[in-house]
C-alpha positions as CSV (number, residue, x, y, z in Angstrom):
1,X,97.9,102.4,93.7
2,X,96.1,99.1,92.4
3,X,95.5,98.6,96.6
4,X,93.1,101.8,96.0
5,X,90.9,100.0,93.9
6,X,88.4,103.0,93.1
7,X,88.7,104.8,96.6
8,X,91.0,107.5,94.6
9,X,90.0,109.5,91.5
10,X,92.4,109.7,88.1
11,X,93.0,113.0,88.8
12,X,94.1,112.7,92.6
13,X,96.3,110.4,91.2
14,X,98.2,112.5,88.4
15,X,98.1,115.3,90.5
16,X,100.0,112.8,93.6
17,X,102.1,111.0,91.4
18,X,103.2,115.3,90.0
19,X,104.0,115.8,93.4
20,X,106.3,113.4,94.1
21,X,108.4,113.4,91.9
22,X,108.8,117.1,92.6
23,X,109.6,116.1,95.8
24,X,111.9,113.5,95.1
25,X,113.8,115.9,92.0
26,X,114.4,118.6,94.6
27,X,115.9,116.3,97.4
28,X,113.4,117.8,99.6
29,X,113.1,114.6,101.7
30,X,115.2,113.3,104.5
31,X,115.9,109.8,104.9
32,X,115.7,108.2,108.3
33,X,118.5,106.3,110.2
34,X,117.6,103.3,108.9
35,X,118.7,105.3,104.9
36,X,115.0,104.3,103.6
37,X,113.7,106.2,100.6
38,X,110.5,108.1,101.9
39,X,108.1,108.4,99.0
40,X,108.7,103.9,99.3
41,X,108.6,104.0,102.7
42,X,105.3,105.7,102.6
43,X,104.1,103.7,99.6
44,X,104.5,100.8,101.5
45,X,102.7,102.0,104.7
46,X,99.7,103.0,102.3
47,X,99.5,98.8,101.1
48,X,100.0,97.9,105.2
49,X,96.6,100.6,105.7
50,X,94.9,99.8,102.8
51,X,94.9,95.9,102.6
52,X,95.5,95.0,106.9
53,X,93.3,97.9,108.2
54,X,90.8,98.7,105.6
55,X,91.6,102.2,105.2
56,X,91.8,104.0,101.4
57,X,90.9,107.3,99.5
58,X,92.3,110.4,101.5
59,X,93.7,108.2,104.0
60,X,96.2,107.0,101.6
61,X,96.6,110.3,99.8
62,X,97.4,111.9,103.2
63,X,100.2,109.5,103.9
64,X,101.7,110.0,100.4
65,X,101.6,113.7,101.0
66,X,102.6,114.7,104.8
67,X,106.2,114.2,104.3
68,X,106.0,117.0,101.9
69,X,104.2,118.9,103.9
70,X,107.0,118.5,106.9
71,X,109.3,119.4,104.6
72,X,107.9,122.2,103.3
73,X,107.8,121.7,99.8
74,X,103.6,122.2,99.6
75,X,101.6,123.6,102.3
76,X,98.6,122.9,104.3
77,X,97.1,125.3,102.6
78,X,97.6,124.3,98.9
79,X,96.9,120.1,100.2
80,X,93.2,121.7,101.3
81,X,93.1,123.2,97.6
82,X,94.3,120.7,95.7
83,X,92.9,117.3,97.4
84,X,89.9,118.4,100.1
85,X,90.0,119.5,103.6
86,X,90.2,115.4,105.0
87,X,92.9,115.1,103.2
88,X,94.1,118.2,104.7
89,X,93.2,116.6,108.1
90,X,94.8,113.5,107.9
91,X,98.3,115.2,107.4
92,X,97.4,117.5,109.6
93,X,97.4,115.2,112.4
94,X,100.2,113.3,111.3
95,X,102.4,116.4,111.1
96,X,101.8,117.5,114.6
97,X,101.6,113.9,116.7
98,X,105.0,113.5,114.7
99,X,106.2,116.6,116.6
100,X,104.8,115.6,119.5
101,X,106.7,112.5,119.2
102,X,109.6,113.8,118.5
103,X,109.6,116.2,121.7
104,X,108.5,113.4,124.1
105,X,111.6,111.9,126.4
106,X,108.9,109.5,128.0
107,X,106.9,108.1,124.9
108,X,106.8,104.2,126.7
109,X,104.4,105.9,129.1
110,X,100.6,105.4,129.7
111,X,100.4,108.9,129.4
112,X,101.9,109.5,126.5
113,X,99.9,106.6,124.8
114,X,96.6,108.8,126.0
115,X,98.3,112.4,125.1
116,X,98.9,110.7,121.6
117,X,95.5,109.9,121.5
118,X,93.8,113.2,122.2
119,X,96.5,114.9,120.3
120,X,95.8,113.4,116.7
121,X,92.6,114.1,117.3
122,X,91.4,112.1,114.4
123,X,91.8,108.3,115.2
124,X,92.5,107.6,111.3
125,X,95.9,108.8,112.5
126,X,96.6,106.6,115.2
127,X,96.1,103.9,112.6
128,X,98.4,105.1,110.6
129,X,100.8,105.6,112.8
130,X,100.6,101.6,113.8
131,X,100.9,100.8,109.9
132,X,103.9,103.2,109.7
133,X,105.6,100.9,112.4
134,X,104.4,97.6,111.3
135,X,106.6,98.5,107.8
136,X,109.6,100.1,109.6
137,X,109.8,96.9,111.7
138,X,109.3,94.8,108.5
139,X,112.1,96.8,106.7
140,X,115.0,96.8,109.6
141,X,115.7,93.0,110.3
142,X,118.7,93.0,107.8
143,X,119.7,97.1,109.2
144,X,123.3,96.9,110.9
145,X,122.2,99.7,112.8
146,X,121.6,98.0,115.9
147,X,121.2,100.7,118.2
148,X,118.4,102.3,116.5
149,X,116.6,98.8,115.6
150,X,116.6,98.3,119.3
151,X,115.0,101.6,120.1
152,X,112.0,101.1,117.6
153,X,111.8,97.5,118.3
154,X,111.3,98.9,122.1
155,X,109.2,101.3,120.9
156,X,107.2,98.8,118.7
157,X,106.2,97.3,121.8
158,X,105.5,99.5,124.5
159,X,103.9,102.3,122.5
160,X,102.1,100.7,119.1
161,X,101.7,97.4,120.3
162,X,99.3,98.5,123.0
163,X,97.3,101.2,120.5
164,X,97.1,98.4,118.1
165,X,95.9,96.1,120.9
166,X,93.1,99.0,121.8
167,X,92.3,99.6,118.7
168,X,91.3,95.8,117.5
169,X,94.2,95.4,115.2
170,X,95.2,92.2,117.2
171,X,97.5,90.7,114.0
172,X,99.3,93.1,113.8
173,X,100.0,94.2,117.4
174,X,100.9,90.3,117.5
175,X,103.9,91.0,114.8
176,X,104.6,93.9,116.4
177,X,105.4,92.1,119.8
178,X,107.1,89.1,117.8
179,X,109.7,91.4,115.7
180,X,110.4,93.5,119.2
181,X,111.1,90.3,121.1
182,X,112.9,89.4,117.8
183,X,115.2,92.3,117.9
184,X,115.9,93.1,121.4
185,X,115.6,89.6,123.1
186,X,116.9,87.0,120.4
187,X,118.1,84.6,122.0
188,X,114.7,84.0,123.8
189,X,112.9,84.6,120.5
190,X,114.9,81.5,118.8
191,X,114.1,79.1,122.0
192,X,110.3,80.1,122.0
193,X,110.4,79.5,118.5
194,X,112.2,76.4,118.8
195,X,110.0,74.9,121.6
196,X,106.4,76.1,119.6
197,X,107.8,74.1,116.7
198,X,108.4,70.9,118.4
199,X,104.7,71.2,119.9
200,X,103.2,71.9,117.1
201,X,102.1,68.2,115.5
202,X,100.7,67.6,118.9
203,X,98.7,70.9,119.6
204,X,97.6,70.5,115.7
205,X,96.7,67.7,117.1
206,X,94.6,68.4,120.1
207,X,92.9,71.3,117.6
208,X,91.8,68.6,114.9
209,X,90.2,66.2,117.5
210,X,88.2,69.6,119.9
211,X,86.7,70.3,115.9
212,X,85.7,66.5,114.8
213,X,82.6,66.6,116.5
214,X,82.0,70.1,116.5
215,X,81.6,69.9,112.8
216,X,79.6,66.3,113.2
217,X,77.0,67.8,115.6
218,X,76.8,70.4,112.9
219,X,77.0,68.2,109.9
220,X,74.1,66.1,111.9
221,X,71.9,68.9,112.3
222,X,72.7,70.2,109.0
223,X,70.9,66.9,107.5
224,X,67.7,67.2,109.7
């Protein structure tokens, strides 16, 4: 939790780190098709939301805790109790775009992207939905299971890519394009690669000699 800094309080923490392993001694949580662990899965989105977006406190609480909601093993009810009502919230939202996700056959859609975004209601969710895909994309480049890597990798760019693009996270709807193109296309992902590194010295190039007397006017003026 050290990417919490102070955003958390000792006790939220006892209390979250109580819950999890509850969680993970009852074999309460599913893994996905990719086989990762949740509760890392998660801790790892938290890291991608607290140190790329900005995000902390109930933010990161909520996406330690709504899996365990989903499954059932505390309720909405005792989250509201326990951590606050924005906690509460947060998983909330994340519980039911989930569903709605889940129940979509058309998710690559403009209109999905905009039901998504009235659904969750709370915009912190939307975010961490993007962080959530950022680290599955991360985590499946060595996965053998090819069909599903294609399907999020499609995913990753016709549905995040543009949220994260609307939102301002432009690094990371960057990645997001990069690892789809990666996955589904890589042929043409090695030859773009290829071809940026061979113009690179040259473009680094053209960069350094736009900046020399941008920074001598301003060195210049500096001095007056």
């Amino acid at each position: 939790m050290q990417s919490a800094g102070d955003s958390i309080f000792w006790k939220d923490c006892q209390k979250l780190k109580k819950h999890l392993i509850k969680a993970a001694q009852c074999n309460g949580l599913q893994r996905n098709n990719f086989g990762m662990n949740p509760i890392i899965r998660d801790l790892q989105t938290a890291v991608i939301v607290a140190e790329e977006i900005g995000m902390k406190g109930s933010c990161l609480i909520g996406i330690m805790l709504h899996e365990i909601v989903k499954s059932n093993i505390l309720t909405l009810e005792e989250i509201n109790a326990e951590y606050g009502e924005d906690v509460g919230s947060i998983i909330k939202g994340l519980v039911k775009t989930n569903e709605l996700y889940s129940k979509s056959p058309a998710i690559e859609s403009e209109n999905f992207r905009n039901l998504l975004l009235s659904f969750a209601e709370d915009m912190r969710v939307i975010l961490i939905m993007i962080a959530d895909r950022v680290n599955i994309m991360r985590q499946i480049k060595d996965s053998k299971n090819e069909d599903d890597r294609i399907k999020v990798a499609n995913e990753a760019a016709y549905l995040y890519a543009p949220l994260a693009h609307k939102l301002g996270l432009y690094k990371l709807k960057s990645e997001l394009e990069d690892l789809s193109l990666k996955y589904t296309e890589r042929d043409t992902y090695y030859f773009i690669k290829e071809k940026l590194n061979e113009t690179k010295s040259s473009r680094d190039r053209y960069i350094a000699s736009f900046i020399e007397p941008i920074k001598k006017g301003i060195s210049g003026r500096t001095e007056l």
